[in-house]
DOBAPA-249133 format. One record per residue: residue in one letter; y, z, x of N, C-alpha, C in turn. Coordinates in nm, 2 decimals. Each point is the difference from the previous one (the first is absolute). Layout:
BEGIN
> a;Y;Z;X;Y;Z;X;Y;Z;X
...
END
This chain:
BEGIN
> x;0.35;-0.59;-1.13;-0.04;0.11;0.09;0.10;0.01;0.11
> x;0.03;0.14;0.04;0.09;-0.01;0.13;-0.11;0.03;0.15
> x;0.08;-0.11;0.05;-0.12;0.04;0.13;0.15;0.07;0.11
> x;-0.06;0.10;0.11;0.05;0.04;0.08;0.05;-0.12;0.11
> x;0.10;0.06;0.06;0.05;-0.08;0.13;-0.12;-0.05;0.09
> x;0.04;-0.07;0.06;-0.13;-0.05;0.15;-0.02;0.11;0.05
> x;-0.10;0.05;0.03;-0.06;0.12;0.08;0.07;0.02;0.12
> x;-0.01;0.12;0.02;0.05;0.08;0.15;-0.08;0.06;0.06
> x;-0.04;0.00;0.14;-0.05;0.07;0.05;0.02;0.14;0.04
> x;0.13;-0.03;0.06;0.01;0.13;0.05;0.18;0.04;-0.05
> x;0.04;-0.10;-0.05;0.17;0.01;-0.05;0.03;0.09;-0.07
> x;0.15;0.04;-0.02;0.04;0.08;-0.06;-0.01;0.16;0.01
> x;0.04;0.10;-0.05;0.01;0.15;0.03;-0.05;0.05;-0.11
> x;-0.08;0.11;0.03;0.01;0.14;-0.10;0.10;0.01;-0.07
> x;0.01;0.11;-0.10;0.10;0.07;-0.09;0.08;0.05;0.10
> x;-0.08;0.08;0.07;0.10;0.12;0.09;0.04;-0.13;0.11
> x;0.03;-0.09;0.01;0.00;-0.08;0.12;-0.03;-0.04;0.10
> x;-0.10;0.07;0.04;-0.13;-0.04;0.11;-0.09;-0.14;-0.03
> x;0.02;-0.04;0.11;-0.06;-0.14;0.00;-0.15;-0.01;-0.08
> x;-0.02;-0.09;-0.09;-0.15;-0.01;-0.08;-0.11;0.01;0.14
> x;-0.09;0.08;0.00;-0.12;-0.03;0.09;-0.12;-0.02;-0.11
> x;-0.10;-0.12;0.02;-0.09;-0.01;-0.09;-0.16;0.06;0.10
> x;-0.05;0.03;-0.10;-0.15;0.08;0.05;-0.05;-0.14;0.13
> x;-0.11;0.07;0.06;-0.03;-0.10;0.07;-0.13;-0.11;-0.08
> x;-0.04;0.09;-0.08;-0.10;-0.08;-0.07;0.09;-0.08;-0.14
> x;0.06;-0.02;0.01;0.11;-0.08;-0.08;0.04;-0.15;0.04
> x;0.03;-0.08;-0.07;0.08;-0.13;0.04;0.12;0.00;-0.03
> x;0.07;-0.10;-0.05;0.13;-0.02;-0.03;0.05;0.15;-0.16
> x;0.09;0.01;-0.03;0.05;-0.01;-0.09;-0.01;-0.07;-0.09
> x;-0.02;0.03;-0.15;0.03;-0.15;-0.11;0.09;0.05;-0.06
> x;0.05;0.12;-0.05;0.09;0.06;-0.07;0.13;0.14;0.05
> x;0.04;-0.05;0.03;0.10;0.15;0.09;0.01;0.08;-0.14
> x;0.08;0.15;0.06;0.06;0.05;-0.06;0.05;0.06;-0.06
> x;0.11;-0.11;0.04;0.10;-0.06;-0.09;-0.01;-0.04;-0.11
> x;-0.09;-0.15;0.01;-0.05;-0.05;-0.09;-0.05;0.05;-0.13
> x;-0.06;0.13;0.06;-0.10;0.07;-0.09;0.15;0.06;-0.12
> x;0.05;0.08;0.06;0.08;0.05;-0.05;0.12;-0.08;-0.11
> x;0.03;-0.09;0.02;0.06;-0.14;-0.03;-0.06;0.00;-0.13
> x;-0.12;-0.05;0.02;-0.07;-0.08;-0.07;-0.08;0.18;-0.14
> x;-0.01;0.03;0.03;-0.03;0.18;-0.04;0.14;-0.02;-0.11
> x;0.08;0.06;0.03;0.12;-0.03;-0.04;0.02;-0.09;-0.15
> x;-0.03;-0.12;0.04;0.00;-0.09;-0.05;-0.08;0.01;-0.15
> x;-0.13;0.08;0.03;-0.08;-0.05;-0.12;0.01;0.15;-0.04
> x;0.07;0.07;0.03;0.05;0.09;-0.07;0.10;-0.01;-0.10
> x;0.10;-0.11;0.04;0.07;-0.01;-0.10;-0.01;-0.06;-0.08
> x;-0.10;-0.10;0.01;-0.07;-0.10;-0.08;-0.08;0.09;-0.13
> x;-0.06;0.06;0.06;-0.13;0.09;-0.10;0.11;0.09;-0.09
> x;0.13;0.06;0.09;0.11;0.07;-0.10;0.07;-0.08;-0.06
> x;0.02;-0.11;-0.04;0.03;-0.08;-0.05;-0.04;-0.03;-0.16
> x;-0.18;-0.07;0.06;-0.07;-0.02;-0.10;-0.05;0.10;-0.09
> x;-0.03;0.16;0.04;-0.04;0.10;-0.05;0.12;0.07;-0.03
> x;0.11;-0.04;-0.12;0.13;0.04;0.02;-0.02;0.10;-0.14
> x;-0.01;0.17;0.01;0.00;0.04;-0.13;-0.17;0.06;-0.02
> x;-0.06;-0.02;0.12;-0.14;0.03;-0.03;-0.04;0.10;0.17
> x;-0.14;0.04;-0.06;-0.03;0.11;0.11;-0.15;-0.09;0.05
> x;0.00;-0.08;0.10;-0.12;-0.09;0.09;-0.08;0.11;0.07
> x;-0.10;0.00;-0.03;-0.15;0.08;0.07;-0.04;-0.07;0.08
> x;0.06;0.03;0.19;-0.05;-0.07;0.08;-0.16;0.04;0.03
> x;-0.11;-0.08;0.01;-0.14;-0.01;0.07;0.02;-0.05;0.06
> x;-0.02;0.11;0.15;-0.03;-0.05;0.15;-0.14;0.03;0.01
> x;-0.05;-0.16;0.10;-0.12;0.00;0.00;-0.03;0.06;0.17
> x;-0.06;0.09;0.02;0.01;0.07;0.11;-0.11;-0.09;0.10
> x;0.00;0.07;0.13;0.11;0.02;0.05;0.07;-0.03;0.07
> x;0.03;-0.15;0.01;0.08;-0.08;0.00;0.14;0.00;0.02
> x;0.02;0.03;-0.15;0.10;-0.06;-0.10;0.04;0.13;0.01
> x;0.02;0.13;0.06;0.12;0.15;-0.02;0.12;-0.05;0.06
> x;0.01;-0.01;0.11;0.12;-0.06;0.08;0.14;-0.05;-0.14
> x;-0.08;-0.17;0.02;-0.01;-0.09;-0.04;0.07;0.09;-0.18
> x;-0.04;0.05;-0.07;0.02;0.09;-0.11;0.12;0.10;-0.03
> x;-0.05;0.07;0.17;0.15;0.08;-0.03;0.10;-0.04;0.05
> x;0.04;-0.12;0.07;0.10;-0.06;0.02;0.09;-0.06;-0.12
> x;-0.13;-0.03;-0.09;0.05;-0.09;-0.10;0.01;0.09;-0.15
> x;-0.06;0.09;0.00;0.07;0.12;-0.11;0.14;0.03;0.04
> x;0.09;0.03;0.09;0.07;0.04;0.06;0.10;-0.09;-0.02
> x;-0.03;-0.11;0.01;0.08;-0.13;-0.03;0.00;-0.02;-0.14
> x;-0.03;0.05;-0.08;-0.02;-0.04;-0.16;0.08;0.09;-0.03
> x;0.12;-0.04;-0.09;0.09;0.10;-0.07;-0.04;0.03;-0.15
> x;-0.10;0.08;0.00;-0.05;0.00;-0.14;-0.09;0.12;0.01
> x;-0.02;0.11;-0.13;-0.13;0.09;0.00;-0.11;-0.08;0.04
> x;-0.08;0.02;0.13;-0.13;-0.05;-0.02;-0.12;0.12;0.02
> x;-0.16;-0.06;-0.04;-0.05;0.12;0.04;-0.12;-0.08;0.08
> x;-0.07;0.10;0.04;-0.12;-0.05;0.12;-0.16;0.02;-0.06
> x;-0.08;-0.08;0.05;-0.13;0.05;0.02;-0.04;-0.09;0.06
> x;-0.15;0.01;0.08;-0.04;-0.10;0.14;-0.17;-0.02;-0.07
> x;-0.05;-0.09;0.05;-0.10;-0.01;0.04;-0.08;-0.08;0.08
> x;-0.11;-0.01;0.06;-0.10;0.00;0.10;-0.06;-0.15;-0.05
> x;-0.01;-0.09;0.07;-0.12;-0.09;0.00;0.01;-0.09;0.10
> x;-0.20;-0.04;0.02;0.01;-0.03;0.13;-0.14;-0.15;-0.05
> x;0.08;-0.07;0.13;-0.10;-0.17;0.00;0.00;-0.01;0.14
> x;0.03;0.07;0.06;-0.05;-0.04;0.15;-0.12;0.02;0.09
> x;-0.02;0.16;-0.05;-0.10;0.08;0.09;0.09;-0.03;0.18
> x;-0.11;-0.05;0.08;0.12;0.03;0.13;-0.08;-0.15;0.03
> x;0.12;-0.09;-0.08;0.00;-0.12;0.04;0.19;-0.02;0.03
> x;-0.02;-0.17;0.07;0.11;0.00;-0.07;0.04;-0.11;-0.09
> x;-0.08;0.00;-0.08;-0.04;-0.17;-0.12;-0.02;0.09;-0.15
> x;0.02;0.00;-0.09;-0.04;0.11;-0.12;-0.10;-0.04;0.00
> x;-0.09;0.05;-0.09;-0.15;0.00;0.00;-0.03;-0.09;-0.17
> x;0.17;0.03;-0.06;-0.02;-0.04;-0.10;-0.08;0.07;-0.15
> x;-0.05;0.18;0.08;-0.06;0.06;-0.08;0.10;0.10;-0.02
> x;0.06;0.04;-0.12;0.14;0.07;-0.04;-0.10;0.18;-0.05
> x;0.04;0.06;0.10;-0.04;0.14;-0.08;0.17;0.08;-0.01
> x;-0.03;0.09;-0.07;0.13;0.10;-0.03;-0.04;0.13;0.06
> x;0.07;0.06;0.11;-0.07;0.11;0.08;0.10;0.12;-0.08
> x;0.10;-0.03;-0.01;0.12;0.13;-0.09;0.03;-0.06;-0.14
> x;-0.03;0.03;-0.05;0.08;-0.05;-0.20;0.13;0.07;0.03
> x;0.09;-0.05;-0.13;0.11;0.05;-0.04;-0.01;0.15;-0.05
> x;0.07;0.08;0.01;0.02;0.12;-0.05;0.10;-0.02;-0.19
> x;0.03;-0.07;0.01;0.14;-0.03;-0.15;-0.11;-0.09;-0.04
> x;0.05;0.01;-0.15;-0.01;-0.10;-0.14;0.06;-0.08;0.01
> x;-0.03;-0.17;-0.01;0.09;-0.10;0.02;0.02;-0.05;-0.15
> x;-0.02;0.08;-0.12;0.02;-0.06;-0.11;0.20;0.00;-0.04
> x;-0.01;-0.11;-0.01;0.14;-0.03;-0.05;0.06;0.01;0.09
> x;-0.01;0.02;0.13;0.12;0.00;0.14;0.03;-0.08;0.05
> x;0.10;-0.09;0.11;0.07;-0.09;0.06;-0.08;0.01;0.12
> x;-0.08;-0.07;0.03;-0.08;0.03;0.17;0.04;-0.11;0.13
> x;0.04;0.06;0.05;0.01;-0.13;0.11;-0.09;0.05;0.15
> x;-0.15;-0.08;0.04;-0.06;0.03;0.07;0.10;-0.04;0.14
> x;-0.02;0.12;0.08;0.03;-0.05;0.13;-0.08;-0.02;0.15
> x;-0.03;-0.12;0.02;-0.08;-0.01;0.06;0.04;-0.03;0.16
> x;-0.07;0.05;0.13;0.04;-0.06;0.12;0.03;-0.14;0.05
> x;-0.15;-0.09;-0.04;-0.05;-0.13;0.06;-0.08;-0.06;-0.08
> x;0.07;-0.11;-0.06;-0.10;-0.09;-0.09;-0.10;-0.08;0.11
> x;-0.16;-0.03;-0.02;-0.06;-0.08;0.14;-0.03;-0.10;-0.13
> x;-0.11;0.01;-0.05;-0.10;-0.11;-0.08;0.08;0.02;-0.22
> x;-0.01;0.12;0.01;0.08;0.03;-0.12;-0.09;0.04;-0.06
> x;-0.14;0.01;0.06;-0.10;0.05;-0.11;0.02;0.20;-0.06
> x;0.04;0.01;0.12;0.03;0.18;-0.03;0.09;0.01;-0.10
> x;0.10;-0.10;-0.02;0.10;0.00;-0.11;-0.06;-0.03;-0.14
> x;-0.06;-0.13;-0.01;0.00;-0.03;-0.09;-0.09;0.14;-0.06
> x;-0.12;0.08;0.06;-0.10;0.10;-0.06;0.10;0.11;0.01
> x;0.13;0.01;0.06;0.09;0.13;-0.09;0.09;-0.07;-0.13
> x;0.05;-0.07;0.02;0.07;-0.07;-0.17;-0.09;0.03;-0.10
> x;-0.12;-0.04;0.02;-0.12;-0.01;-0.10;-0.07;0.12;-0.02
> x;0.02;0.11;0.11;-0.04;0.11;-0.07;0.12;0.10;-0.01
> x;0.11;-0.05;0.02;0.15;0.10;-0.05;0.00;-0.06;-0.14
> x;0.02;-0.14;-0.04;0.02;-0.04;-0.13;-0.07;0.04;-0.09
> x;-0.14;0.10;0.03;-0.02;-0.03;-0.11;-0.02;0.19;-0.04
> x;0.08;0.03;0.05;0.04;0.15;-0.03;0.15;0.01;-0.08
> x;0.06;-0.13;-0.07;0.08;-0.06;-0.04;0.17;0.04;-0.01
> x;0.03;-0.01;0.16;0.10;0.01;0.01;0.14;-0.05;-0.08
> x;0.06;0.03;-0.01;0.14;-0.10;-0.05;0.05;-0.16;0.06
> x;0.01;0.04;0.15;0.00;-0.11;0.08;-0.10;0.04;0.13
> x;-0.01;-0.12;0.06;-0.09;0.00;0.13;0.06;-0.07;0.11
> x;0.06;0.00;0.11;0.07;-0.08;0.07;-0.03;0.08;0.14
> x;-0.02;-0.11;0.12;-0.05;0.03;0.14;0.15;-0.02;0.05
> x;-0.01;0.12;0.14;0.11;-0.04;0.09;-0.09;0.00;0.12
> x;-0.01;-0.08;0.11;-0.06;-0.03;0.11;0.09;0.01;0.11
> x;-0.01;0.05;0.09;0.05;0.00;0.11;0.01;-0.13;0.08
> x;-0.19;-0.06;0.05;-0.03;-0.07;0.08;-0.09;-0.13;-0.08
> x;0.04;-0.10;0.03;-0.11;-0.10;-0.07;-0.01;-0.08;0.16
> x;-0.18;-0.01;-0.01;-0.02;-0.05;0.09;-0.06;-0.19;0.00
> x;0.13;-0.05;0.05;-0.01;-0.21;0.01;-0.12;-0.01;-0.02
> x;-0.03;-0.10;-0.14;-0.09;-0.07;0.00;-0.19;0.06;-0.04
> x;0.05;0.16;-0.07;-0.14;0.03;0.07;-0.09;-0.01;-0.17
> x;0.13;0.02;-0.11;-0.05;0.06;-0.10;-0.10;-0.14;-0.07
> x;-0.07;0.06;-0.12;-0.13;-0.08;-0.06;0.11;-0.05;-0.10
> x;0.12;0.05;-0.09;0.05;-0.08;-0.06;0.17;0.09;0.02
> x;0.02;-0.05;-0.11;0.18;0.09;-0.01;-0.01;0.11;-0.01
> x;0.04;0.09;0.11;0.02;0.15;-0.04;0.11;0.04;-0.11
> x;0.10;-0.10;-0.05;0.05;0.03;-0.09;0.10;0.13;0.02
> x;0.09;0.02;0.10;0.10;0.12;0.05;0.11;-0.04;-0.06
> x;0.03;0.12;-0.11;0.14;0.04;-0.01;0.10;0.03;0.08
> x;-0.02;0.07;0.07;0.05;0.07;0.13;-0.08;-0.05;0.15
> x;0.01;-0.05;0.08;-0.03;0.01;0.12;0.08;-0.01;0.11
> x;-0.03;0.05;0.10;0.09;0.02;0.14;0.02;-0.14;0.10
> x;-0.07;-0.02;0.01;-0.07;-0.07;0.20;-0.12;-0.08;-0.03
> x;0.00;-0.13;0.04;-0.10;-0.10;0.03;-0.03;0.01;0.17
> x;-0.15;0.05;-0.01;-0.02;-0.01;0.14;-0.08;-0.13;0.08
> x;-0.04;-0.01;0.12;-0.12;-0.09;0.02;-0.12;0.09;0.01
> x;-0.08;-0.07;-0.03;-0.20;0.08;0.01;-0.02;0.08;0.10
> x;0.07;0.12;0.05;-0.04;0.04;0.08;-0.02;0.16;-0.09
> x;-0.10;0.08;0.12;0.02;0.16;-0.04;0.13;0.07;0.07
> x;0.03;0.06;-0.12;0.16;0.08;0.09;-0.02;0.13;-0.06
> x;0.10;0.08;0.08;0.02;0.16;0.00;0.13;0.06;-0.01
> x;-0.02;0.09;-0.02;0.16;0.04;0.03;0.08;-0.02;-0.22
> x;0.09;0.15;-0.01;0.05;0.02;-0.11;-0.13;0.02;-0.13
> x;-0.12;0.08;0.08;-0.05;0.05;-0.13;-0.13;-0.09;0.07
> x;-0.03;-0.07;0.01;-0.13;-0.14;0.04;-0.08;0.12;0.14
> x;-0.08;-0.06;0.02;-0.08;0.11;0.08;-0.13;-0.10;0.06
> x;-0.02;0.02;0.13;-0.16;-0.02;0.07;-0.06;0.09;0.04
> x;-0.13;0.01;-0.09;-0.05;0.19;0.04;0.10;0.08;-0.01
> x;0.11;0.00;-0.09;0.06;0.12;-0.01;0.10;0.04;0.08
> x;0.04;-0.14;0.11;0.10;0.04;0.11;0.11;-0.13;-0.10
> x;0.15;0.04;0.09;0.08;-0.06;-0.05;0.10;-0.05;-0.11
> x;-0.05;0.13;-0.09;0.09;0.02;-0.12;0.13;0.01;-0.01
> x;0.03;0.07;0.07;0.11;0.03;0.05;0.11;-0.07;0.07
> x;-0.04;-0.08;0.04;0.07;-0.12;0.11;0.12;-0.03;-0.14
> x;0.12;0.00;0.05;0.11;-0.03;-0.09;0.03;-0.17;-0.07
> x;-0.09;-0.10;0.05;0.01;-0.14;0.01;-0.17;-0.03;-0.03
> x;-0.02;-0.13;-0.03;-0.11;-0.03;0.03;-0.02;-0.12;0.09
> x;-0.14;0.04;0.04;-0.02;-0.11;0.12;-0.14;-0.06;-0.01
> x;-0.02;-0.07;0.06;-0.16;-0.07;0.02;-0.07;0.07;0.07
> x;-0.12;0.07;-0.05;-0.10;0.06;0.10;-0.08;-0.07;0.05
> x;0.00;0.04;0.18;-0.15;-0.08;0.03;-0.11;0.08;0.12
> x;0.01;0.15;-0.09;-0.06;0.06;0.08;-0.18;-0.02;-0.08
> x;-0.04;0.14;0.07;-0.17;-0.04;-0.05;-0.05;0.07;-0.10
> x;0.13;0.14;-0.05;-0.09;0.08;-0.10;-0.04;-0.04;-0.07
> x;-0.10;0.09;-0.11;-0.04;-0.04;-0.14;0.13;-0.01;-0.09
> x;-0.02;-0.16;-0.05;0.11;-0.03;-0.14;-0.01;-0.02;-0.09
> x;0.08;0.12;-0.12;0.02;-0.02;-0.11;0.12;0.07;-0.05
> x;0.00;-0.13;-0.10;0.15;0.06;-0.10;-0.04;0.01;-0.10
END
């Protein structure tokens, strides 16, 4: 697993150059970037690598994981195509509930296609394990996760990533697609929230 640099608070610049300012309901930084981009990069060429000759059906599990998605289509040198879907174990906690509903299905046929789920933030793994097990058995060609975030120590067993980004520590974070109540998507880095809204990813 690659884990990010030591956290930053307030270090380093924007794209355009302007000094990073983090929200106030924010802590440190765990991931600049940079990083992101780096590491984006990275498993783009990895997945164009492995999928050398073939057309991969990215599932983004919303809404999370768009950012996070189109960074990473864009970094894939290869025909890919898209479809998303919805599901939720949180309600407005911020612990899963461990009860997996599907709020969007897929739009495409996964019969005989190359799928690689892309997910924002692994917590417990339970959300994962009830999408493998209900993607598999619409009988794809292959099934393979790319994660963005895996969060230290939390999961019930091996999430089992082909692809993953960033080892974090147990905290809730925002920022690059991740959201509290719906604020903070946008933040170009992620960071540790410690404000009060309702949370869920």
């Amino acid at each position: 697993m690659t884990k990010p640099a030591p956290p930053a608070t307030e270090s380093g610049a924007h794209a355009s150059g302007q000094p990073t300012v983090v929200p106030a309901d924010c802590a440190e930084i765990l991931v600049t970037e940079e990083q992101l981009a780096t590491r984006v990069r990275e498993l783009g060429a990895q997945i164009t690598a492995d999928y050398a000759g073939r057309r991969p059906l990215l599932v983004g599990v919303l809404k999370g994981a768009f950012v996070f998605m189109s960074d990473l289509a864009r970094a894939i040198d290869l025909p890919v195509e898209f479809d998303f879907m919805a599901v939720s174990s949180y309600g407005n906690a911020t612990k899963t509930s461990g009860v997996v509903r599907i709020v969007k299905d897929l739009d495409l046929d996964l019969d005989g296609r190359d799928v690689i789920v892309v997910e924002d933030i692994i917590d417990s793994g339970l959300t994962l394990k009830y999408l493998r097990t209900n993607l598999a058995a619409r009988n794809p060609a292959s099934l393979e996760v790319c994660a963005l975030l895996v969060r230290e120590g939390q999961q019930v067993g091996d999430p089992d990533l082909t692809y993953m980004g960033f080892e974090i520590p147990p905290a809730f974070v925002v920022g690059y697609g991740l959201d509290a109540g719906e604020k903070h998507r946008n933040l170009p880095y992620i960071c540790r929230y410690v404000g009060d809204e309702p949370l869920e990813h």
